[in-house]
Biopython code that builds the backbone (N, CA, C, O; Angstrom):
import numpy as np
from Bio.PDB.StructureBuilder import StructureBuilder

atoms = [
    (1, "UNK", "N", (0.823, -1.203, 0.000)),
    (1, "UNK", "CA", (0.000, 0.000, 0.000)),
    (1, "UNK", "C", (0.855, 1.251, 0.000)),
    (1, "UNK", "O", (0.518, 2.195, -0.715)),
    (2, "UNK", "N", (1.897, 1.318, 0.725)),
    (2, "UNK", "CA", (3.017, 2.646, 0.882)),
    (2, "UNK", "C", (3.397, 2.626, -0.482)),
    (2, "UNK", "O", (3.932, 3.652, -0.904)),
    (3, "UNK", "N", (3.239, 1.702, -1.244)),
    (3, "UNK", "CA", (3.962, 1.742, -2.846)),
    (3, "UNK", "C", (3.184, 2.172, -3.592)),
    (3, "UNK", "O", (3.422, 2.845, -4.596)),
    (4, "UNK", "N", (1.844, 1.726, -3.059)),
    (4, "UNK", "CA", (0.908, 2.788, -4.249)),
    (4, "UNK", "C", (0.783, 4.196, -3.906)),
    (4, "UNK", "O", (0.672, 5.077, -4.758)),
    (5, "UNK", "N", (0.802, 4.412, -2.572)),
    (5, "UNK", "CA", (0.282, 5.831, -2.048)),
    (5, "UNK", "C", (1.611, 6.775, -3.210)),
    (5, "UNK", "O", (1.399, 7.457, -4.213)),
    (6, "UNK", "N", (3.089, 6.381, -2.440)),
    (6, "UNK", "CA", (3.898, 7.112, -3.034)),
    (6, "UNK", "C", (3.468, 7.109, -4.515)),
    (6, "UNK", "O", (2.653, 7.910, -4.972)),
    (7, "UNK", "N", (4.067, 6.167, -5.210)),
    (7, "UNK", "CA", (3.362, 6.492, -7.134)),
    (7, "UNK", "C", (2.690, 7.414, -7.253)),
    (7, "UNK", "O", (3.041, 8.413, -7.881)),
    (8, "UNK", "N", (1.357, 7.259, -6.563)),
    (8, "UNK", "CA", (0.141, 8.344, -6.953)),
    (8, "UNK", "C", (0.601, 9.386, -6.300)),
    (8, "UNK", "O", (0.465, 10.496, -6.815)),
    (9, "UNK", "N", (0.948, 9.311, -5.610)),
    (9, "UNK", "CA", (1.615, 10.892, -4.840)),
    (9, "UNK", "C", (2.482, 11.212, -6.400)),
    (9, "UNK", "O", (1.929, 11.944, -7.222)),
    (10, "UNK", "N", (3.201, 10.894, -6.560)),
    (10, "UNK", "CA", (4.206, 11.163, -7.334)),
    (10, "UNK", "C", (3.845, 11.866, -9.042)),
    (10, "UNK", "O", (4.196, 12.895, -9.620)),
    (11, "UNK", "N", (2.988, 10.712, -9.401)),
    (11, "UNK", "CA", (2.102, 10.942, -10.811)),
    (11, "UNK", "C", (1.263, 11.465, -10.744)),
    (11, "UNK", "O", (0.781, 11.670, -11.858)),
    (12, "UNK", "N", (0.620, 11.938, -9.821)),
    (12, "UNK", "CA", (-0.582, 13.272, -9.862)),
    (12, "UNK", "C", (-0.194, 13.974, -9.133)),
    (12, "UNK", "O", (-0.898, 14.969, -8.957)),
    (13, "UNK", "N", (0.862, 13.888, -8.469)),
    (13, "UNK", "CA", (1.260, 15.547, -7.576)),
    (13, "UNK", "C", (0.192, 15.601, -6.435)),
    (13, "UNK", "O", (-0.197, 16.766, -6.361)),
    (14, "UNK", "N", (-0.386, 14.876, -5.592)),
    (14, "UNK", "CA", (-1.230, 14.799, -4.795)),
    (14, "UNK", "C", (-0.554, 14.843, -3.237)),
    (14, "UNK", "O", (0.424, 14.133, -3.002)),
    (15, "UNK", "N", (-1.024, 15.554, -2.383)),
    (15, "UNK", "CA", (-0.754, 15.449, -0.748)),
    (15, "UNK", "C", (-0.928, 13.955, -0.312)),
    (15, "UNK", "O", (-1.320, 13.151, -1.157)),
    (16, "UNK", "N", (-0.628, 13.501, 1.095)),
    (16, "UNK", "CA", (-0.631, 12.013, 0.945)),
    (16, "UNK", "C", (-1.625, 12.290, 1.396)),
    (16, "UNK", "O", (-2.200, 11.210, 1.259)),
    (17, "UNK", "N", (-2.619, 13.191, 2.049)),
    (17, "UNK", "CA", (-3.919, 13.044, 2.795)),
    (17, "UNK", "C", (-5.002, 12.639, 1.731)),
    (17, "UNK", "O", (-5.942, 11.867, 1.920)),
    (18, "UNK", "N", (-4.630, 13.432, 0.370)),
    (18, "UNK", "CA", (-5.396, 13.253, -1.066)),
    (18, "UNK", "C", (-5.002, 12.037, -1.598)),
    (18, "UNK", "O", (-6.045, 11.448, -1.882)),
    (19, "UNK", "N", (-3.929, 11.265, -1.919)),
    (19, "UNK", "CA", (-3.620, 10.259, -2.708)),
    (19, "UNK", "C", (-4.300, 9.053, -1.819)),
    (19, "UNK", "O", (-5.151, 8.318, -2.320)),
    (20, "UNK", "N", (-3.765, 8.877, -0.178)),
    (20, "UNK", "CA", (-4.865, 8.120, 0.770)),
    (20, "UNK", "C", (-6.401, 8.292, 0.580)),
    (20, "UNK", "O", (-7.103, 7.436, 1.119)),
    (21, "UNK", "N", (-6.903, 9.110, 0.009)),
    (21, "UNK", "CA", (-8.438, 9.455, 0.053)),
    (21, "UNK", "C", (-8.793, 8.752, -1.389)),
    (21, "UNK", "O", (-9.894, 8.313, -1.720)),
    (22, "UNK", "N", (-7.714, 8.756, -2.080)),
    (22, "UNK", "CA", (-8.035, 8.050, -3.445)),
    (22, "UNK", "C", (-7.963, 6.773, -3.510)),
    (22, "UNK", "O", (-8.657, 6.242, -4.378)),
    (23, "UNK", "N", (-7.261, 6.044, -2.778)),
    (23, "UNK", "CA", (-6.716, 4.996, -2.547)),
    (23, "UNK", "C", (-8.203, 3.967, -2.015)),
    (23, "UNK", "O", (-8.779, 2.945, -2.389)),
    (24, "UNK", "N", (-8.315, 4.895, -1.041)),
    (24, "UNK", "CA", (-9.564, 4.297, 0.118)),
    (24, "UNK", "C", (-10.974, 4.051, -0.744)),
    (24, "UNK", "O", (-11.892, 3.248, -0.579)),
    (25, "UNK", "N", (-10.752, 5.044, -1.688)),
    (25, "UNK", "CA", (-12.059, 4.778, -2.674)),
    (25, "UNK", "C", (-12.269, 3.663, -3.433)),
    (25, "UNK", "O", (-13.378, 3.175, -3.652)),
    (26, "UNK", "N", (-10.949, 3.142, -3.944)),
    (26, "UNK", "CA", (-10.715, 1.808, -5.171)),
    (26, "UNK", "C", (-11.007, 0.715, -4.128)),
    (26, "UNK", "O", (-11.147, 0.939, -2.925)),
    (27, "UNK", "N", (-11.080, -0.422, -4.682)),
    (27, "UNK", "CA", (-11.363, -2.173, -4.021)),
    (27, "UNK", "C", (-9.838, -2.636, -3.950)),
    (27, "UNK", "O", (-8.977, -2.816, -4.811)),
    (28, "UNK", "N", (-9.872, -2.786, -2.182)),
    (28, "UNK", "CA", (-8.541, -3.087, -1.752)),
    (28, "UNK", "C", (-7.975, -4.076, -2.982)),
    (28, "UNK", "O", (-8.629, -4.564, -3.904)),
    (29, "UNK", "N", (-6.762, -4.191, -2.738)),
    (29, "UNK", "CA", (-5.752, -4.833, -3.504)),
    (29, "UNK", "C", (-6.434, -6.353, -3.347)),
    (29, "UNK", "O", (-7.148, -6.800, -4.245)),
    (30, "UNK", "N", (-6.149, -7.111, -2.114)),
    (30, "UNK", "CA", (-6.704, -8.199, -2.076)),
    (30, "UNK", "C", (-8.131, -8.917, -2.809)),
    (30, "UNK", "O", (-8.217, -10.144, -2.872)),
    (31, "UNK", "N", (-8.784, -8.378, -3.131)),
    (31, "UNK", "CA", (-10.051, -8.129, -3.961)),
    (31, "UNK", "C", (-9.562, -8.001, -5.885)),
    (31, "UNK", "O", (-9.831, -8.627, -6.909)),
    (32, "UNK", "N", (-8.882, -7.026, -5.575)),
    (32, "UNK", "CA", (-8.539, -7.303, -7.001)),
    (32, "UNK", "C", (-7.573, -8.441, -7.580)),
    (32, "UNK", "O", (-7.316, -8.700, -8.755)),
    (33, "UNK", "N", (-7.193, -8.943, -6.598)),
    (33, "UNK", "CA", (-6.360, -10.279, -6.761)),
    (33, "UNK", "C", (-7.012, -11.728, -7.078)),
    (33, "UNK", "O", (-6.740, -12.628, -7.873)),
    (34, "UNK", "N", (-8.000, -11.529, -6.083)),
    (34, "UNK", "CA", (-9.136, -12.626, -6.372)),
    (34, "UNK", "C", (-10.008, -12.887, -7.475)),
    (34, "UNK", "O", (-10.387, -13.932, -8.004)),
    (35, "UNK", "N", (-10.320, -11.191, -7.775)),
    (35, "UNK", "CA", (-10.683, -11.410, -9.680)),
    (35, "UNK", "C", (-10.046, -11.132, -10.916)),
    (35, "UNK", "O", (-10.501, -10.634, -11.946)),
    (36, "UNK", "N", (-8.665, -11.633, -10.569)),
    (36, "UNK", "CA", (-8.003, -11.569, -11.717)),
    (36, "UNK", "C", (-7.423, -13.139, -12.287)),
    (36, "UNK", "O", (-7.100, -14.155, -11.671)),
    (37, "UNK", "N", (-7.453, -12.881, -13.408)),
    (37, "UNK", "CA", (-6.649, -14.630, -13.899)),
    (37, "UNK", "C", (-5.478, -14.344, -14.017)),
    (37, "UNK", "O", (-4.718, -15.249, -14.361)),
    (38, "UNK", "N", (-4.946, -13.019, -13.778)),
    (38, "UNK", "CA", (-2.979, -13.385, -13.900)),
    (38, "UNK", "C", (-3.008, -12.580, -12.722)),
    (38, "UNK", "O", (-4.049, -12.334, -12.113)),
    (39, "UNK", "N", (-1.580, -12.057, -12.309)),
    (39, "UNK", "CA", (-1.138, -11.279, -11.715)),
    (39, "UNK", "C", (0.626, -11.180, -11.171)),
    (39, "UNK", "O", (1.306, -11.817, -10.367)),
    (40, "UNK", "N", (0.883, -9.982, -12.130)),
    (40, "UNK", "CA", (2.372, -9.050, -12.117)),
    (40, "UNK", "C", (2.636, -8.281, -10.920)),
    (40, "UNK", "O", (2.151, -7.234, -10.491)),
    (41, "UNK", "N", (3.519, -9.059, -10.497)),
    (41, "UNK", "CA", (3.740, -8.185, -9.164)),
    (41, "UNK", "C", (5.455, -6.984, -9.252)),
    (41, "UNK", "O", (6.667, -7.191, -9.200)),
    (42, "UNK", "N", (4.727, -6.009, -9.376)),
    (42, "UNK", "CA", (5.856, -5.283, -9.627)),
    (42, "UNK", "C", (6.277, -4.265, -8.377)),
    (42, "UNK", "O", (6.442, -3.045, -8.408)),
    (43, "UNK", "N", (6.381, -5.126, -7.354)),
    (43, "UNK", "CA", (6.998, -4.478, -6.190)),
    (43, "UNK", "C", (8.635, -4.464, -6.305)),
    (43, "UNK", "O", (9.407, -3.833, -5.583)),
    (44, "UNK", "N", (9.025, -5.498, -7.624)),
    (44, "UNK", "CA", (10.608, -5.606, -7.174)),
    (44, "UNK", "C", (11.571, -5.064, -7.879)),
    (44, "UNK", "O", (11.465, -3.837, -7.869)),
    (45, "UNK", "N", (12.550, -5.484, -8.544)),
    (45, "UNK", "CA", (13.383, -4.979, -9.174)),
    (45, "UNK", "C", (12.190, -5.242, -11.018)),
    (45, "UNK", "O", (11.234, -5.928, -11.378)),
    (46, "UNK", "N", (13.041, -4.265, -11.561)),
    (46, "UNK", "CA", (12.850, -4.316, -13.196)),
    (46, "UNK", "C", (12.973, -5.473, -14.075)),
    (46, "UNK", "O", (12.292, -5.807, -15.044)),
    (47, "UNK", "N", (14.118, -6.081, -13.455)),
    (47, "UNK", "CA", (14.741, -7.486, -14.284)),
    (47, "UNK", "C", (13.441, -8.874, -13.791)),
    (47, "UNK", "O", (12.979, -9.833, -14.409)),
    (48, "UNK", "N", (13.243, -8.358, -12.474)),
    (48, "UNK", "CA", (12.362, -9.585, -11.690)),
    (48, "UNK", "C", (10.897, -9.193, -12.851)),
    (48, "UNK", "O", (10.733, -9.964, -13.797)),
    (49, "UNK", "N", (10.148, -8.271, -12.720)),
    (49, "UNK", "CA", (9.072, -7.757, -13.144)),
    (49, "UNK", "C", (9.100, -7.915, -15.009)),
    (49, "UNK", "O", (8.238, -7.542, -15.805)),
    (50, "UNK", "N", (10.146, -8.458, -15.225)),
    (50, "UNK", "CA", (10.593, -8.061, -17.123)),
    (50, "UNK", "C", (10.184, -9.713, -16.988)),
    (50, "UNK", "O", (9.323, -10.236, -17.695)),
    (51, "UNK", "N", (11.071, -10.523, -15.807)),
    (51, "UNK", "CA", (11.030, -12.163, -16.235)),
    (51, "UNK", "C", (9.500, -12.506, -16.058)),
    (51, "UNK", "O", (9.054, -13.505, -16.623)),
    (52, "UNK", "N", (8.789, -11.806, -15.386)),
    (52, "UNK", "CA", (7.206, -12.419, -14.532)),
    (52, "UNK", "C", (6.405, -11.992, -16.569)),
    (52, "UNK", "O", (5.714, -12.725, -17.277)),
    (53, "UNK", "N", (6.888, -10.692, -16.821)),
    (53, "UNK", "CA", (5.967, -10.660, -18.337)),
    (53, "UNK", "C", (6.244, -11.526, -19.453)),
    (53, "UNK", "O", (5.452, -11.705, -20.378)),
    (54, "UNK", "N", (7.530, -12.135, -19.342)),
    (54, "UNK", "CA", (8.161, -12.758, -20.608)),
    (54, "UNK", "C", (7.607, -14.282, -19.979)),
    (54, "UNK", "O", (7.028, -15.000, -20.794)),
    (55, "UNK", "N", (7.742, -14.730, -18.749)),
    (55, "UNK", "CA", (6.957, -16.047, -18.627)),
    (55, "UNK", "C", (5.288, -15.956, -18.991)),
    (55, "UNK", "O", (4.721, -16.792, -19.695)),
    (56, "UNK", "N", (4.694, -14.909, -18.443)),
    (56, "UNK", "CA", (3.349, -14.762, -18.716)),
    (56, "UNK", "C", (2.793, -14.846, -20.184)),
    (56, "UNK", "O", (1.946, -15.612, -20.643)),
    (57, "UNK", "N", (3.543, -13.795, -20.820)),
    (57, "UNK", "CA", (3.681, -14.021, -22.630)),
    (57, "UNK", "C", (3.943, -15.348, -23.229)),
    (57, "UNK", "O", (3.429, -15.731, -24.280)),
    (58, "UNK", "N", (4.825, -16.074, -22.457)),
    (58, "UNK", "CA", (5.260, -17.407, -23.159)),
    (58, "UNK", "C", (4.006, -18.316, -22.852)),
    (58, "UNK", "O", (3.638, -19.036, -23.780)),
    (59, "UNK", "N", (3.369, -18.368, -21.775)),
    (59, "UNK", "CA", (2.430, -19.378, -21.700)),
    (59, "UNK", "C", (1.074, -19.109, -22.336)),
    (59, "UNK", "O", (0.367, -20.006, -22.798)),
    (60, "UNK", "N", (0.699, -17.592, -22.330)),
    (60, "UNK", "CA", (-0.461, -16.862, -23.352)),
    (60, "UNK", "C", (-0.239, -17.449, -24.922)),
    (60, "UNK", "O", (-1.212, -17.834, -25.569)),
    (61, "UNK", "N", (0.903, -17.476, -25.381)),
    (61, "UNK", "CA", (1.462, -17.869, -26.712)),
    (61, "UNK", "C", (1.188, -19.408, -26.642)),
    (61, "UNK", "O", (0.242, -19.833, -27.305)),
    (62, "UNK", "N", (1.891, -20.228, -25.941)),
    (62, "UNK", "CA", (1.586, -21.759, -25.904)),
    (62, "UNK", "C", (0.086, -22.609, -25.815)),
    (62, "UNK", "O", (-0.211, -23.744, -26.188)),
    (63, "UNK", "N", (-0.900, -21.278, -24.996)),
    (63, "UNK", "CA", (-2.180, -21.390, -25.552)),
    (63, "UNK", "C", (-3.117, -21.253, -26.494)),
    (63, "UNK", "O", (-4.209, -21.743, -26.782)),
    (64, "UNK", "N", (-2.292, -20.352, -26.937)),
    (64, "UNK", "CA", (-2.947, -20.023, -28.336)),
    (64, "UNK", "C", (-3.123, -20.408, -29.815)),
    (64, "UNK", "O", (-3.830, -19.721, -30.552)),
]
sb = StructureBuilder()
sb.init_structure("model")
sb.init_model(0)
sb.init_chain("A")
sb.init_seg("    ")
for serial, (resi, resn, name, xyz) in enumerate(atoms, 1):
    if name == "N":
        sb.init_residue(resn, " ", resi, " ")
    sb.init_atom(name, np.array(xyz, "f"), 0.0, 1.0, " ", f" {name:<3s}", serial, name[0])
structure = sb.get_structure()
């Protein structure tokens, strides 16, 4: 959650009292996890987050 607040702080130029007020409005994270069929977790490094899309792509492709 501190990872999204900052971002949106960051990309809209928002106070954290405002970017928290935005935050609180969307469907917690956990929720959106449950209705999704993939999920990229890009809390980590670039290289980690590059390998999670290139496996995801490879198995989208092998289905297809």
């Amino acid at each position: 959650r501190s990872v999204q607040l900052e971002r949106l702080m960051a990309r809209d130029h928002l106070s954290r009292e405002e970017a928290a007020a935005t935050l609180e409005m969307q469907l917690p994270l956990t929720a959106k996890r449950e209705r999704s069929h993939w999920v990229i977790d890009n809390s980590g490094s670039l290289d980690q987050t590059r390998r999670q899309v290139l496996a995801l792509w490879a198995q989208f492709k092998s289905e297809c």
